[in-house]
N, C-alpha and C positions, 0 to 999 in steps of 0.2 A: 301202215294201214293203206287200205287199196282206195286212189283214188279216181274219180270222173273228172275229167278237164274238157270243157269245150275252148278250143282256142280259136280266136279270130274268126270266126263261123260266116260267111256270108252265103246268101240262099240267095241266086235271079233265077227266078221265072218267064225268060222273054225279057221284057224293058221293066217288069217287076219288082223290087227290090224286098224280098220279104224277109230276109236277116240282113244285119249289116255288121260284122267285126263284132261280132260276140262274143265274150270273155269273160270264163267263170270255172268255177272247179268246185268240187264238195268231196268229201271222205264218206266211207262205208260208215254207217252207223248213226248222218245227219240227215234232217229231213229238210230241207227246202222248199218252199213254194216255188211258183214261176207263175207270175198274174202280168194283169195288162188290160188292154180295151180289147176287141173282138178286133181282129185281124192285125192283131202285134205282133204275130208271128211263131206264138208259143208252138202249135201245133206244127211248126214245121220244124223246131226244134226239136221236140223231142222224135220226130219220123228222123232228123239225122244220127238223133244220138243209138235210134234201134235200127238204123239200117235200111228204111225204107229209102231216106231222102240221099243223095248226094251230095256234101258241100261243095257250092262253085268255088268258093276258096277257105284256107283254113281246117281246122281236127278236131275229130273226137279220140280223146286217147282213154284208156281205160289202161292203169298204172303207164308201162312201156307198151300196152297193145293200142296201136292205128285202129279204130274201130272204121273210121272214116272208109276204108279202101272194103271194108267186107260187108257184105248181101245181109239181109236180115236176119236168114237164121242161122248164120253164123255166130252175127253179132249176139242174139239170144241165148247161142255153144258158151260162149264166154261170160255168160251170166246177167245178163238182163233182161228182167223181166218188164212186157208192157201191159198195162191192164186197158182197154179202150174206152170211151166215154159210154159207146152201146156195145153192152155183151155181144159174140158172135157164137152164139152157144150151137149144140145139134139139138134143135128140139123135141125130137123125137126119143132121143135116148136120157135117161136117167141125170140125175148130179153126179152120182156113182164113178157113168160111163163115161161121160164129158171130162171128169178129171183123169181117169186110164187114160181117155187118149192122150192126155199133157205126157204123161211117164213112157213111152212111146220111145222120147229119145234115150231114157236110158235101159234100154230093155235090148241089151245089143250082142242076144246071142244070132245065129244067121239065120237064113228060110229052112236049108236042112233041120236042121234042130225043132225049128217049131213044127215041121211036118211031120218028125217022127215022135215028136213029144218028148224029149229026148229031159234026165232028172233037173238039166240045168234049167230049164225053161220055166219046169215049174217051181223050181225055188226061186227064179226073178219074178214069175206072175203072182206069187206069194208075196213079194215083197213088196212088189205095185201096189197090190192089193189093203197092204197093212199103211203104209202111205197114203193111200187114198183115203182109209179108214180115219186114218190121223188128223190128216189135214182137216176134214170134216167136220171132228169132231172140236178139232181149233177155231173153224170159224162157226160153233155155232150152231151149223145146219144136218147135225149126224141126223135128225130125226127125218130128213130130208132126202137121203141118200138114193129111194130107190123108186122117187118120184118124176114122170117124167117133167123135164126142165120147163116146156111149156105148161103145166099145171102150177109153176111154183111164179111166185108174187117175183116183183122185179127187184127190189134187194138181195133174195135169195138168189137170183139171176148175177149181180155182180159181184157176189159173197164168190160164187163158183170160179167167175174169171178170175179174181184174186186166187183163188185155189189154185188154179193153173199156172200162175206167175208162179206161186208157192213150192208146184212139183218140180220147177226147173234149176231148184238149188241156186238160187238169184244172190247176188252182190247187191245189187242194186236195183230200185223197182221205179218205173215210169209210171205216174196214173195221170190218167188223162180225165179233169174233170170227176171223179168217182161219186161224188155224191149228186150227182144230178139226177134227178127222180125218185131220190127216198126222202121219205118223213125224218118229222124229230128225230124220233127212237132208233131210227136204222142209221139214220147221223150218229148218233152218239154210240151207238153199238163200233161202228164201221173207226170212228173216232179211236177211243178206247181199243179198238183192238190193232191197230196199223201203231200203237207207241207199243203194246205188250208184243208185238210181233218183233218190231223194231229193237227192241231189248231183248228178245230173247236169241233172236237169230242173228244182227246187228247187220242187216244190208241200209244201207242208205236207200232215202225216198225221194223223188223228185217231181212233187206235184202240179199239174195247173188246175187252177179252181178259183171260181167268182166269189164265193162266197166267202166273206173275209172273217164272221166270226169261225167261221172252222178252218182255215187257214192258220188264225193268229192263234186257236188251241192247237194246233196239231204242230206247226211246222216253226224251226229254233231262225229261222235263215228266209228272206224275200229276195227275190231276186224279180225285176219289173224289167219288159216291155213295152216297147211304145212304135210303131212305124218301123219292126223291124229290129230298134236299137235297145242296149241296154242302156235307163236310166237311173237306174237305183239297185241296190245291191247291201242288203244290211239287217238288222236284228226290226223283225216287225213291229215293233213302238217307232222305232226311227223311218225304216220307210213310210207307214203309213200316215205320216205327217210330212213326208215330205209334201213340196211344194209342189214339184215337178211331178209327182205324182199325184197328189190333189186332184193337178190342172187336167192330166193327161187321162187320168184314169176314174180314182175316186170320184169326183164330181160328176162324170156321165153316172157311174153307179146311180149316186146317191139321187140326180135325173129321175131314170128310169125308174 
């Protein structure tokens, strides 16, 4: 089974230290949290694990592939999907359209071909097409399909970037935050369907999110930040009583 390793990860920014010797690994098929306080460093994690960020020292491996050394959408070629905390949708265009464009990269007949319309092009825009159709109707929003994107409410809005992670035949999927801005119902919708997703395609999940009752429903595996470092690492009854977590993190929550 295909797994993620982050090894020894350290992130400087200038005199910064916003990873320090990072160390963790998960299999296709488990879902993880990755919590902590507001500037623990999660989100520069997962920009190394997709290619944005650079490690100054230490790997991201994906099975025997160095993700570490390759550009984002490379890293994306090799199957990881990232979904962002704010959709970067085209608003002007459909749900429909927004997710063709995701199948983009697998649409790899040349410019010849599409200019003469040649049979091959349109048996793959056929099959974009019925993928699109799918995916859609998997999360939910087929009734949705050929509205434009700024008319649709802001759940339907991350239902779609999920979509898009979804068209890239993913291993493995980063969400950054994802429930931030939906109600109950789009919770528990979004809930429910990232474990029947998770079962039925079996990519691994790797989430950050505050919110600890939907964490502790959704994800088998915690993994916490604090200043950068990993402090805890373990089955969510365990972490969320740790101590060290408490101090570092919990207890601002429970603050605020």
């Amino acid at each position: 089974m295909t797994r993620l390793a982050i090894e020894n990860v350290s992130v400087n920014f200038g005199g910064v230290h916003a990873l320090r010797d990072v160390s963790f690994s998960f299999e296709a098929g488990a879902i993880v949290g990755l919590i902590g306080p507001n500037g623990a460093g999660k989100s520069t994690l997962l920009n190394c694990i997709s290619g944005i960020t650079r490690p100054t020292t230490g790997r991201v491996r994906l099975g025997e592939t160095v993700l570490s050394t390759l550009n984002a959408a490379d890293v994306a070629g090799q199957g990881i999907g990232r979904v962002f905390q704010h959709p970067e949708l085209v608003l002007d265009l459909s749900a429909r359209d927004n997710l063709l464009i995701a199948c983009h990269r697998s649409l790899d007949y040349g410019l010849l071909s599409e200019l003469l319309m040649l049979p091959g092009v349109w048996r793959r825009e056929r099959e974009a097409a019925q993928r699109v159709a799918d995916v859609l109707r998997r999360l939910g929003i087929a009734d949705s399909a050929d509205t434009e994107v700024r008319s649709l409410p802001y759940g339907h809005r991350k239902l779609i970037d999920l979509g898009r992670a979804l068209l890239m035949d993913i291993g493995f999927l980063l969400l950054d935050e994802p429930i931030a801005g939906l109600n109950d119902p789009e919770i528990a919708h979004l809930t429910a369907l990232l474990l029947e997703l998770r079962q039925e395609f079996g990519f691994g999940i790797l989430v950050v999110e505050h919110n600890m009752p939907f964490v502790s429903r959704l994800c088998e595996r915690l993994v916490v930040l604090d200043l950068g470092q990993l402090i805890a690492d373990g089955l969510p009854a365990e972490v969320l009583s740790d101590a060290r977590v408490i101090s570092s993190y919990l207890g601002e929550a429970a603050d605020a």
